[in-house]
N, C-alpha and C positions, 0 to 999 in steps of 0.2 A: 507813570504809575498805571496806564492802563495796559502795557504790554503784558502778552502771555508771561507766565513763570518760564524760566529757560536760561539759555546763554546770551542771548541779547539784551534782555530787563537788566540781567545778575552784571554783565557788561554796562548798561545805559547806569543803573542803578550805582557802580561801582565810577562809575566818572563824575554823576554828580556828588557823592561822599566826598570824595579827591577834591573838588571846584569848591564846596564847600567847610572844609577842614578849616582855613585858616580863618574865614569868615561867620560863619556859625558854626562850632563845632556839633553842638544838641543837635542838630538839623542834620546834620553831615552824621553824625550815629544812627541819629533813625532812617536814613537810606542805605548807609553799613547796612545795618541788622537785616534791611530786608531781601539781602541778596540771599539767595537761598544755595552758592556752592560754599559748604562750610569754611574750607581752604581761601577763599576768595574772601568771606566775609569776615573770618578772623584777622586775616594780615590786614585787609583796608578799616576793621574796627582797630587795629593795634596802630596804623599808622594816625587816625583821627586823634586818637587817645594822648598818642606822643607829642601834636602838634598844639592840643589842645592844653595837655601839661603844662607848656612852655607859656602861653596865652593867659589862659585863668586857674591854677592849678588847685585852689581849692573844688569847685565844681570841677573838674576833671577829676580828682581824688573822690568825691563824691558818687559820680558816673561809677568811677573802676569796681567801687566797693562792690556794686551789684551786679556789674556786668557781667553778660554770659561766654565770658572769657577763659583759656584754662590759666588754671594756677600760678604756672611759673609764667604767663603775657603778664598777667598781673602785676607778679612781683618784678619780674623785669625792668616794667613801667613802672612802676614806683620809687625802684631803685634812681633812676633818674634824676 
């Protein structure tokens, strides 16, 4: 967390998401979110989401409700 904002945080940032998805997924969105290339932050928030569905899906349903996800990741996810 103390890395400059850039492609190595948004990198470092996006490995621990990944490391953490199956294991906590709350924790693993909030390192998601704070990648800051949106492309980058959408697909590894879509992929926690997926993994998290499978795990505890009410709180993942929960998360999706307000996430800052577009529409069809959403329903996508849902659809699931």
């Amino acid at each position: 967390q103390t890395l400059q904002s850039g492609p190595a945080r948004d990198a470092a940032a996006d490995l621990v998401a990944t490391e953490l998805a199956s294991q906590n997924p709350a924790q693993a969105v909030s390192w998601a979110e704070s990648i800051g290339t949106p492309e980058l932050r959408n697909t590894r928030l879509e992929d926690v989401a997926a993994a998290w569905l499978k795990t505890d899906p009410s709180a993942a349903r929960a998360w999706l409700a307000s996430a800052n996800l577009p529409a069809e990741t959403k329903t996508r996810l849902l659809a699931q």
